[in-house]
C-alpha positions in Angstrom: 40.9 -69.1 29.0 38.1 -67.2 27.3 34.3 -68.1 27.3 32.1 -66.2 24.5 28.5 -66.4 24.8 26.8 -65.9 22.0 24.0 -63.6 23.5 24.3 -60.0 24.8 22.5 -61.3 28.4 21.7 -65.0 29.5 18.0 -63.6 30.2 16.7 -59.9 30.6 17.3 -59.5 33.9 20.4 -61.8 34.0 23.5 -60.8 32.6 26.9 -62.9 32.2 28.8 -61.5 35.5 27.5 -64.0 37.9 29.8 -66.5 35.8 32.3 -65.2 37.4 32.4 -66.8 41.0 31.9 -70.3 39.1 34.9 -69.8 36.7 37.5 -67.7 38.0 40.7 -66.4 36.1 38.5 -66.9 33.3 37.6 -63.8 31.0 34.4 -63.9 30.0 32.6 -61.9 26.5 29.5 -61.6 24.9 28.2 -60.6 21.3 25.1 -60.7 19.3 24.3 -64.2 17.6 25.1 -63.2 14.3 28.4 -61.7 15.4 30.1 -64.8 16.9 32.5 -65.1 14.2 33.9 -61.2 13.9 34.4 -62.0 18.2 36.5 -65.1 18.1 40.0 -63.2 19.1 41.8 -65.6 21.6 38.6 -67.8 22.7 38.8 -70.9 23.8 35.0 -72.0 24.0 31.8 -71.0 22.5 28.9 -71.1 24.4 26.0 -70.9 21.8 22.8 -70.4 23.0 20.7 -69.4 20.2 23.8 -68.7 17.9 24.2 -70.8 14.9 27.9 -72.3 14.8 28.5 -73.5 11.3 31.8 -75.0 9.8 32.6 -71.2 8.6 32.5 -69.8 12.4 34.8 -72.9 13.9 37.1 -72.2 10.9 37.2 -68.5 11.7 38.5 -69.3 15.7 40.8 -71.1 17.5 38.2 -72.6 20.2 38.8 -76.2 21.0 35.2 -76.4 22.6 31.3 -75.6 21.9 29.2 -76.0 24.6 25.8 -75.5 25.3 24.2 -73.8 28.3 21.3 -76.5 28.6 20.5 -78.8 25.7 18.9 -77.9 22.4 22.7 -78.4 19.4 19.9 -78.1 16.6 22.0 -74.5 15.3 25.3 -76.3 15.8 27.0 -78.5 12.8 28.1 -81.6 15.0 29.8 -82.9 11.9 31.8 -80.0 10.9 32.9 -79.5 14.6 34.2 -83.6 14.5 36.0 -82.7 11.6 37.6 -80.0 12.9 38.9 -81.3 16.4 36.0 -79.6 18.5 34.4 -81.1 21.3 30.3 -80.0 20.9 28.7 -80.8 24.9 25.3 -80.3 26.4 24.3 -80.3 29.6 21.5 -82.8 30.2 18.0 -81.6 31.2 17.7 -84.2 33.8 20.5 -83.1 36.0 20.8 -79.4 34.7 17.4 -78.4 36.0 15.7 -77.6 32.4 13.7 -80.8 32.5 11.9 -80.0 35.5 11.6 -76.4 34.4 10.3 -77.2 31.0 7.6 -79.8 32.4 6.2 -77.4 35.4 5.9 -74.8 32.0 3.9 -77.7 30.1 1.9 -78.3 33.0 1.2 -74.2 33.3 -0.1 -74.0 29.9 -2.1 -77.2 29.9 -4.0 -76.3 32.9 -4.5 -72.7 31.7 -6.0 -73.7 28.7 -8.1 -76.5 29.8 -9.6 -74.0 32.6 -9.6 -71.2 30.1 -7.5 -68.5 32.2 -7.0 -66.2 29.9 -11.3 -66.0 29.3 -12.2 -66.2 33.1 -9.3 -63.6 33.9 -10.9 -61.0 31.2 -14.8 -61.2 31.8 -13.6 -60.6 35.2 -11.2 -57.3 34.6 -14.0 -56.5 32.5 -16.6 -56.4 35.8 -18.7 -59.5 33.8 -17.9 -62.2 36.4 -21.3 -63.5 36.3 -20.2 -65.1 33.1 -18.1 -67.5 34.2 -16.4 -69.9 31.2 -16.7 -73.4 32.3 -13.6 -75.0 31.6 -12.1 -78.5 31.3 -10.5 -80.9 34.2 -7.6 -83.6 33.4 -8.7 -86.0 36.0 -10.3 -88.9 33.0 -8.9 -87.2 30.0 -6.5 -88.8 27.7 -3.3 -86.5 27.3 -0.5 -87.4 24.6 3.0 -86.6 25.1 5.2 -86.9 22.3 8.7 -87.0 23.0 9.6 -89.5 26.2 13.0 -87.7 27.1 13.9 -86.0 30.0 11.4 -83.6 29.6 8.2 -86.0 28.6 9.0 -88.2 31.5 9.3 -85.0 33.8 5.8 -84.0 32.4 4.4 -87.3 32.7 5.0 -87.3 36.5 3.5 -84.1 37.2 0.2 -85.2 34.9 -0.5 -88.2 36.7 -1.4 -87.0 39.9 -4.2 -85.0 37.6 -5.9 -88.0 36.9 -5.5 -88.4 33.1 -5.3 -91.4 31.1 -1.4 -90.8 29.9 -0.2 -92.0 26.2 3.3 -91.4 24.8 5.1 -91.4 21.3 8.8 -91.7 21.0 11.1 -92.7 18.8 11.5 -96.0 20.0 9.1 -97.4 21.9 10.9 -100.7 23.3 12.8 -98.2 25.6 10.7 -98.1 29.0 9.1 -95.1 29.6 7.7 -94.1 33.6 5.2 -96.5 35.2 2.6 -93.7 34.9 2.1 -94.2 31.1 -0.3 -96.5 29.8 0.8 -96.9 26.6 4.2 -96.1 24.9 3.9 -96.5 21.0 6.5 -95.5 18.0 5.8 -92.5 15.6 4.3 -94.9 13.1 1.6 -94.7 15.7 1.5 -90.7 16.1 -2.2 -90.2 14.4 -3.8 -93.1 16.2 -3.2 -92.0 19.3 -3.3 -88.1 18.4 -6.9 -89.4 17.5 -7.7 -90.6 21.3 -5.9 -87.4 22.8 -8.4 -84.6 24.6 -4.6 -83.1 24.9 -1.0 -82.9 23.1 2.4 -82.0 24.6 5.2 -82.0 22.1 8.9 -82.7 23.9 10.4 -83.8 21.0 13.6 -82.9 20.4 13.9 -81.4 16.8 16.2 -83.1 14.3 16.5 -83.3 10.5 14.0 -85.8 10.0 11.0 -84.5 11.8 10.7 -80.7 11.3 7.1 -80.0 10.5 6.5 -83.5 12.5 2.8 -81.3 13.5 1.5 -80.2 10.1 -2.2 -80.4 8.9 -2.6 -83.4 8.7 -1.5 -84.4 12.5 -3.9 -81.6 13.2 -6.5 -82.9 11.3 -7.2 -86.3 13.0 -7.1 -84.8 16.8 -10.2 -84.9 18.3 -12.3 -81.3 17.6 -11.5 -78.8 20.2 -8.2 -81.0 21.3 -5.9 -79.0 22.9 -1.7 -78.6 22.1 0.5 -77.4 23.5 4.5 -77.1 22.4 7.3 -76.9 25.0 9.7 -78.2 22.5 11.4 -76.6 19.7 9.0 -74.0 16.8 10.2 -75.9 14.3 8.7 -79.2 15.1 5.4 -77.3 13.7 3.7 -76.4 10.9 2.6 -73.0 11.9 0.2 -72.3 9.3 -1.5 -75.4 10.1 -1.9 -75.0 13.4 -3.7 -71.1 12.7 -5.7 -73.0 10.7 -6.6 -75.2 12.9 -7.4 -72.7 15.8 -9.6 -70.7 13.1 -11.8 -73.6 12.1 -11.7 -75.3 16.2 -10.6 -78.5 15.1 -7.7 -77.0 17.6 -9.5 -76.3 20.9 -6.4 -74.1 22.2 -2.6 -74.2 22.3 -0.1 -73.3 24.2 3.4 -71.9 23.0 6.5 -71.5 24.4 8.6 -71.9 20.9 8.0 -70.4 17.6 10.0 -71.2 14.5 11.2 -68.1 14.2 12.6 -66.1 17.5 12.2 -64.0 19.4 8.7 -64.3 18.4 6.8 -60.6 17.0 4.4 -59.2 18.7 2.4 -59.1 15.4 2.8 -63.1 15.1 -0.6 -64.3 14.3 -0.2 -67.2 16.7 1.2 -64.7 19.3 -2.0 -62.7 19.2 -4.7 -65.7 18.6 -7.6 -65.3 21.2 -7.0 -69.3 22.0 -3.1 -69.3 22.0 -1.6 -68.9 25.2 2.0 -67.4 24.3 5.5 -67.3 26.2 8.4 -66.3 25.1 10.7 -69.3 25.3 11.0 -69.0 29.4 9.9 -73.1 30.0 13.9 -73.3 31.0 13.9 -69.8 32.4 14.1 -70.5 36.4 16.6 -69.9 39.0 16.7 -73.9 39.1 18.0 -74.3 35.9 20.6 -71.2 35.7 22.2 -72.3 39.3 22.5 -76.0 38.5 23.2 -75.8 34.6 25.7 -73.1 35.7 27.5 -75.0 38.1 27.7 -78.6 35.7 28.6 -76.4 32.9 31.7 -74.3 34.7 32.9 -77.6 36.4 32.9 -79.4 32.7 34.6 -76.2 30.9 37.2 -76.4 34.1 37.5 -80.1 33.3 38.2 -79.2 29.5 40.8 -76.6 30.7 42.8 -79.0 32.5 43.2 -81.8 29.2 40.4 -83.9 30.3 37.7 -85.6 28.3 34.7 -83.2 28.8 31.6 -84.7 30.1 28.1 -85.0 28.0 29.9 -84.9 24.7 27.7 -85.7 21.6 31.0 -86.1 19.3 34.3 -88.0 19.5 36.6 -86.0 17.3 40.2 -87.9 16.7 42.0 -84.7 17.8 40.9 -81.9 19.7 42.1 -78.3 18.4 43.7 -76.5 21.7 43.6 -72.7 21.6 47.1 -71.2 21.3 48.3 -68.4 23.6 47.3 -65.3 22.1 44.8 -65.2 18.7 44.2 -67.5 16.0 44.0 -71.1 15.3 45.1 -73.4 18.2 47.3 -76.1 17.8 45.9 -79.8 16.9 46.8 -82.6 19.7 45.9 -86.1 19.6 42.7 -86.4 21.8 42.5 -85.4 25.7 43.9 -87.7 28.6 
């Protein structure tokens, strides 16, 4: 069986061989992101990462399988991939690791910007110690989370112990969220509680209906000086509305680990804001996550190998499209045992 990633390296210090103790036998390739269709020569699953799998790359392959190493499908076409007889799988963040990865990140940046590293670390380089920025504490704030998945209820935990008064949006709000959050409302409720918020952590997860769900006027109602930070997906922001709002201070400081477009310039304005604390989409980027993701994602391509069901699926398709030996289209069979 063949695996192609569609990344040159899993990270820049990580590159694809490790695989190899956790699927044996298998050969494993890699390619650029916009290259995944020209590399498709006897695979049998796709592991995307930031590559976008459309209906023209699963018609140019034989692979029976896409499968994600962590979460985020929002480049894949679910649909096209049903049609088609492909499974699409994830590996969830709360057993995969990138939930508690993603929510220590989220806590990083929230404490940095509330006690204004990035100031108290330059006037002291700078030999102007004496100045000392006074920053902000949690314990009696009110901090927002948006998004009550496995990552907002893994950042929730690690607040409370702060002290903060902790409010959450998601989209529906009759499921229960942790016992640490006072108040779990619905999206309809978004700029009344963005209103109360000293502090906002997007963990949405980004869909067709709310790209852009931060846009002016979300900025606009926070409270002046409100901090925001995004551990979710770029494109749940507006991001000309949020540099607007760090110009004028109606944002107090933010905190980015996704941009819409990525990798993120160097010459992004947001990148290179005075009040923007910037990483490069590394909130999943721990040992944690690559050992247990990789183990749960080799046992479930294994499983997939064998005829079985794979786990985590977020399709059903009515046939699954098997690779055939050699190149080219698989054959079609009716479902897996």
């Amino acid at each position: 069986m063949k695996l192609l990633f569609g990344r040159a390296s899993m990270a820049g210090e990580l590159n694809f061989g490790w695989f190899g103790s956790l699927l044996p036998g298998w050969e494993l390739a890699s390619c650029a992101p916009d290259r995944i269709a020209d590399n498709l020569d006897g695979v049998s699953v796709v592991c995307p990462l930031g590559a976008r799998i459309g209906a023209d790359v699963m018609a140019a392959g034989g692979f029976g399988l896409v499968h994600q190493f962590g979460v985020g499908l929002e480049r894949v076409d679910v649909a096209a991939a049903t049609r088609q007889g492909v499974w699409v799988c994830r590996v969830p963040g709360d057993i995969g690791g990138n939930a508690d990865s993603c929510a220590e990140h989220a806590v990083l940046l929230l404490l940095a910007l509330a006690r204004r590293l990035d100031e108290v670390r330059a006037v002291l380089a700078a030999g102007r110690a004496t100045e000392r920025p006074v920053g902000t504490s949690l314990v009696g704030a009110t901090v927002l989370v948006v998004g009550l998945g496995a990552i907002g209820a893994a950042v929730v935990r690690r607040l409370a112990p702060f002290g903060p008064r902790l409010l959450a949006v998601r989209a529906d709000p009759g499921k229960p969220g942790p016992a640490e959050v006072d108040l779990v409302a619905g999206p309809d409720r978004l700029h009344e509680l963005m209103a109360e918020a000293d502090a906002v952590v997007c963990c949405a997860m980004l869909h067709e209906g709310n790209a852009g769900l931060f846009s002016a006027a979300e900025f606009a109602v926070m409270k002046p000086g409100a901090l925001f930070v995004n551990v979710a997906r770029g494109g749940l922001v507006d991001e000309d509305a949020l540099l607007a709002a760090l110009e004028s201070g109606q944002v107090g400081g933010a905190g980015l680990d996704v941009f819409v477009h990525e990798p993120a310039s160097a010459d992004d304005p947001l990148v290179r804001h005075p009040r923007v604390i910037a990483t490069p989409h590394v909130a999943w980027h721990t040992s944690l996550t690559f050992r247990r993701t990789g183990e749960l994602f080799a046992a479930n391509l294994k499983r997939f190998a064998g005829g079985e069901q794979p786990s985590w699926a977020v399709n059903s398709p009515s046939f699954c499209r098997l690779p055939a030996s050699g190149a080219g289209i698989g054959s079609e069979v009716e479902g897996l045992a």
